[in-house]
C-alpha positions as a Markdown table, in Angstrom:
| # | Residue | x | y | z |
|---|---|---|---|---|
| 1 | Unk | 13.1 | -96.2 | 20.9 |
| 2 | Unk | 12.6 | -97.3 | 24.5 |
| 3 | Unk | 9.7 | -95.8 | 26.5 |
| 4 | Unk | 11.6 | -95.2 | 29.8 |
| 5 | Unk | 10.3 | -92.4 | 31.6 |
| 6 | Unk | 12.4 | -90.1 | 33.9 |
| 7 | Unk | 10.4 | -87.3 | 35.2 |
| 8 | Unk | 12.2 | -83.9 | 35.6 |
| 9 | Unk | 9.6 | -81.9 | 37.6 |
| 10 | Unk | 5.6 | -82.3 | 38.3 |
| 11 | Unk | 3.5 | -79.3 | 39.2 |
| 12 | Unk | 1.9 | -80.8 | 42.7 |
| 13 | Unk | -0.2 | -77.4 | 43.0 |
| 14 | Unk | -1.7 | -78.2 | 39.8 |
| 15 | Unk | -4.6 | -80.4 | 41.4 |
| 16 | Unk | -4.8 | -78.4 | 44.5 |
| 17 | Unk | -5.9 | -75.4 | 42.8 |
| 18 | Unk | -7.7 | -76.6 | 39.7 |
| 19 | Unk | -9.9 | -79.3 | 38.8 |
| 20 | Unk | -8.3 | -81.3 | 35.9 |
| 21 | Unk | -10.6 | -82.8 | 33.0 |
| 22 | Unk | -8.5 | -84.0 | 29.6 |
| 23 | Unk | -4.8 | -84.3 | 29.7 |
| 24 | Unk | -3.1 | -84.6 | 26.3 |
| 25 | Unk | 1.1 | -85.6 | 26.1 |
| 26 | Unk | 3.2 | -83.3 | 23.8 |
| 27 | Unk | 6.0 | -82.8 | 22.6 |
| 28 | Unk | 8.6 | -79.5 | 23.4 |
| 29 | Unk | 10.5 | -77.8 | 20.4 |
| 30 | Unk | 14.5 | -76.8 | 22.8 |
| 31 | Unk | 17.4 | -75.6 | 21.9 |
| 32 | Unk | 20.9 | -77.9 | 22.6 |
| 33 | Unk | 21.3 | -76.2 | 25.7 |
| 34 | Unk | 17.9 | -76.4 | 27.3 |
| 35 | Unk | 18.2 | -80.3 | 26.9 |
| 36 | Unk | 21.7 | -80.6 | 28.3 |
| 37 | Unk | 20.5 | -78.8 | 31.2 |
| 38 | Unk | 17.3 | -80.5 | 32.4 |
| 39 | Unk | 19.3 | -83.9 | 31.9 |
| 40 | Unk | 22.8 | -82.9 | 33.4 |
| 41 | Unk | 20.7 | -81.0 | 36.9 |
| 42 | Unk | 17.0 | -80.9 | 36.0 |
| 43 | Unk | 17.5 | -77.4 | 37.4 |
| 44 | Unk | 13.6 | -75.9 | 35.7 |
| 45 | Unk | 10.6 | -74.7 | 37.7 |
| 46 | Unk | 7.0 | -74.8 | 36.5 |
| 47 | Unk | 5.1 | -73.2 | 39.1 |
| 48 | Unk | 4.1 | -70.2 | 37.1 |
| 49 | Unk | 4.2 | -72.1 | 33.8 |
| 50 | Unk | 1.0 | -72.0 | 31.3 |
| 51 | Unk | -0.1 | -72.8 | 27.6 |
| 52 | Unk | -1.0 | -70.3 | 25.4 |
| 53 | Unk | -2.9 | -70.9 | 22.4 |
| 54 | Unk | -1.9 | -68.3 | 19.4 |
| 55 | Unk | -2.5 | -68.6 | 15.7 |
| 56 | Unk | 1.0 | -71.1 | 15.1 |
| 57 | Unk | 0.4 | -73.8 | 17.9 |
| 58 | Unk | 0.8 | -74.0 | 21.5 |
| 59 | Unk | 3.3 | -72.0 | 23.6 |
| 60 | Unk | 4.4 | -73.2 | 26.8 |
| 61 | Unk | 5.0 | -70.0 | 29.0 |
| 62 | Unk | 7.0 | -69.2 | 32.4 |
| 63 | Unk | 8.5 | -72.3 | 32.1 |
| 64 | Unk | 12.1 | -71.6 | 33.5 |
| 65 | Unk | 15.0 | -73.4 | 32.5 |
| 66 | Unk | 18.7 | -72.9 | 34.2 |
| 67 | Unk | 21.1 | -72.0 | 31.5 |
| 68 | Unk | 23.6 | -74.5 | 30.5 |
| 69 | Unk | 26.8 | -73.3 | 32.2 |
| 70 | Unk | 29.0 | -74.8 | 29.6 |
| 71 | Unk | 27.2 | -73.0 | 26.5 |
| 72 | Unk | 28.7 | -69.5 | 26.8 |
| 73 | Unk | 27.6 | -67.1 | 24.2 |
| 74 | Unk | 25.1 | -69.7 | 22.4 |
| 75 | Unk | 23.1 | -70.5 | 25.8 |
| 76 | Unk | 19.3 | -70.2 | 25.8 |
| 77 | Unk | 17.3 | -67.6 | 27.8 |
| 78 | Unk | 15.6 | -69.3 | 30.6 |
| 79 | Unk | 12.1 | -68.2 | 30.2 |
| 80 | Unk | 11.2 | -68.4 | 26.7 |
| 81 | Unk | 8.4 | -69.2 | 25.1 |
| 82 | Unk | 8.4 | -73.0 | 23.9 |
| 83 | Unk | 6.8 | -74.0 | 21.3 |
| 84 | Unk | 4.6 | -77.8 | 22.0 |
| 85 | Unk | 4.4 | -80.2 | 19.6 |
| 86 | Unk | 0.4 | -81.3 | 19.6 |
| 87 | Unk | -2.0 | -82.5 | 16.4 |
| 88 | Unk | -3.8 | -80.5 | 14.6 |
| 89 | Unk | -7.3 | -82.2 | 15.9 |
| 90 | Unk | -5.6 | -81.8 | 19.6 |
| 91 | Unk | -5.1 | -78.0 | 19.2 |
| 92 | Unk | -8.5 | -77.7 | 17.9 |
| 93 | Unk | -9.9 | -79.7 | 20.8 |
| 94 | Unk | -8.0 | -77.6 | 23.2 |
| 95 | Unk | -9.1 | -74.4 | 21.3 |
| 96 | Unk | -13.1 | -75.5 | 21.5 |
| 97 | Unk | -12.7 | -75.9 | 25.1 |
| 98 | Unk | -11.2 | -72.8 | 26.2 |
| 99 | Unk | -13.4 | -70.6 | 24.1 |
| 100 | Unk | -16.6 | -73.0 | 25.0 |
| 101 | Unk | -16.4 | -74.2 | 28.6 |
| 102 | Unk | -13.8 | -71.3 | 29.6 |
| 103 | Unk | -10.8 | -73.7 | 30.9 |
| 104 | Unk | -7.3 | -73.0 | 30.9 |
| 105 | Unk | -4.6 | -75.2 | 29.6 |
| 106 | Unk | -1.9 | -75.6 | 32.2 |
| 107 | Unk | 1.4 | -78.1 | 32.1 |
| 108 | Unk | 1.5 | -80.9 | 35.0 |
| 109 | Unk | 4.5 | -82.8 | 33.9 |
| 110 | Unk | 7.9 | -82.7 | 32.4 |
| 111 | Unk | 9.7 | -85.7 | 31.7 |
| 112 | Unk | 11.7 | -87.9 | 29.5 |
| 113 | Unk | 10.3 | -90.4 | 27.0 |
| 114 | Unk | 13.1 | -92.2 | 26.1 |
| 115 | Unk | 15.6 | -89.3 | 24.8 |
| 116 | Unk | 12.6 | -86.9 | 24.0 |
| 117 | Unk | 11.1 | -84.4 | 26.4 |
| 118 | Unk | 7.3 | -84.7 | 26.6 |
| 119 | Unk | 5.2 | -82.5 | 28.7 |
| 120 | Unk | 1.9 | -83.2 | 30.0 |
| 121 | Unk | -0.5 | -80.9 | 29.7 |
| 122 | Unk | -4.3 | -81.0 | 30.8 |
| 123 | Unk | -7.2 | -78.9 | 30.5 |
| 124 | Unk | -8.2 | -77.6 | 34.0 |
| 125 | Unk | -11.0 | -75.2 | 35.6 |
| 126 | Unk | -9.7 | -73.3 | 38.9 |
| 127 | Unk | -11.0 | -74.3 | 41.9 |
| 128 | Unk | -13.4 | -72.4 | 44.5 |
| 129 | Unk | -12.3 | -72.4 | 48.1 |
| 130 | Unk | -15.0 | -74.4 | 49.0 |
| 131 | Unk | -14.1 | -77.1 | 46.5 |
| 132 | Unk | -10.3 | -77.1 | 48.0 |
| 133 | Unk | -11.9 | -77.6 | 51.2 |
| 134 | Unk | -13.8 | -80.5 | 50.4 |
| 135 | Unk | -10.8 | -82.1 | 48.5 |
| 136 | Unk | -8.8 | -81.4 | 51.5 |
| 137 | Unk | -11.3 | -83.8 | 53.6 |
| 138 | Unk | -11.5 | -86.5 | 51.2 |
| 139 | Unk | -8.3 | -87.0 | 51.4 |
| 140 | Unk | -8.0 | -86.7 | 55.2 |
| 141 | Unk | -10.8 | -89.4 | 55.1 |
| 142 | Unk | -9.3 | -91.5 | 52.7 |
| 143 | Unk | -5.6 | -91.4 | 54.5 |
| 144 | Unk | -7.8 | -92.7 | 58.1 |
| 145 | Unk | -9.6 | -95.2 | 56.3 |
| 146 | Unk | -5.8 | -96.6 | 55.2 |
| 147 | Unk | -4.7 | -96.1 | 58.4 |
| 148 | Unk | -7.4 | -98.7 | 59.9 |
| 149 | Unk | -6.9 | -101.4 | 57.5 |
């Protein structure tokens, strides 16, 4: 199995408005038609997308996938909950740290790995104005310090 990656969409927010600690790579239990339509148009939108933990695994949430205009009556709904494909010691790492430290579990990137679709998901705390400010100016700084060399 080749390791080509092609990503299909990355949540750029996602380190704007939270600060991101562990990120794990997992894998996402679709239906025919949901992969035939992220690699015919990539037409999905995470924006609003989050992981829920519940008692069976991890559910990946507002994740919105265009139906498959060729799958008629067996097409997929577009927002349903997907179930991620994680270890058991990675769920009950992610558990520990939302119940412990109080961090959410939000998806950052969607792509393929090879002919499987992995999403990347990473443990994040949300950010204060003041620290979006500050991350804001460090990267002002940083793009005027590459400007000068």
């Amino acid at each position: 199995m080749s390791d080509i990656i092609k990503t299909l969409v990355r949540n750029r927010k996602a380190k704007h408005e939270f600060l991101l600690a562990d990120s794990f790579e997992a894998g996402v239990s679709l239906l025919g038609s949901e992969v035939k339509s992220l690699r015919n148009a990539g037409a999905s939108n995470m924006t609003d997308a989050w992981v829920e933990l519940r008692p069976t695994g991890a559910f990946l949430l507002g994740f919105y996938i265009a139906p498959y205009k060729y799958a008629n009556r067996e097409n997929h709904e577009p927002r349903r909950p997907r179930q991620l494909l994680l270890n058991k010691s990675e769920l009950a790492k992610l558990r520990k740290s939302t119940r412990e430290r109080g961090m959410t579990i939000i998806p950052v990137h969607i792509y393929f790995k090879g002919s499987r679709v992995k999403v990347e998901i990473a443990l994040a705390k949300g950010k204060k104005n003041y620290d979006k400010r500050q991350s804001i100016k460090a990267r002002d700084i940083e793009k005027q310090l590459r400007r000068i060399r």
